[in-house]
N, C-alpha and C positions, 0 to 999 in steps of 0.2 A: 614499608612505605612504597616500595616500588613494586611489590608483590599487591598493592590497592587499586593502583595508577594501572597496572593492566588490567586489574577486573573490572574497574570504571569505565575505562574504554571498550569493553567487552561490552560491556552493558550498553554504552552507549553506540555501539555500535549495531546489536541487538533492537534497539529502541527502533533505533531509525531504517531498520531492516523492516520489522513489523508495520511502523508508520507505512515506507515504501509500499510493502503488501495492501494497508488497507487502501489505499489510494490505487492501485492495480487494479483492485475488485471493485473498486465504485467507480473506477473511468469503465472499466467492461462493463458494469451493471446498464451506467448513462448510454453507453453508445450498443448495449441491444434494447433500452426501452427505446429509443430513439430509431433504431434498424426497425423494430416491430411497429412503432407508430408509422413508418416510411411506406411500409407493405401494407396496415391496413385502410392507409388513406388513398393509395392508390388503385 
């Protein structure tokens, strides 16, 4: 039971590492389409 309860938490803390990642890479994705849009409308 208490040998579940940390790998649960492993996981879920796993989870929300990866979520965190994907959310990293699509704020930088947004903000160099958004840098490249800045440069070529100026």
């Amino acid at each position: 039971m208490w040998h579940k309860t940390i790998s649960t938490t492993t996981e879920i803390c796993i989870i929300q590492l990866y979520d965190a990642t994907i959310l990293n890479i699509l704020s930088v994705h947004v903000f160099i389409c958004i840098f490249l849009s800045t440069l070529k409308s100026s």
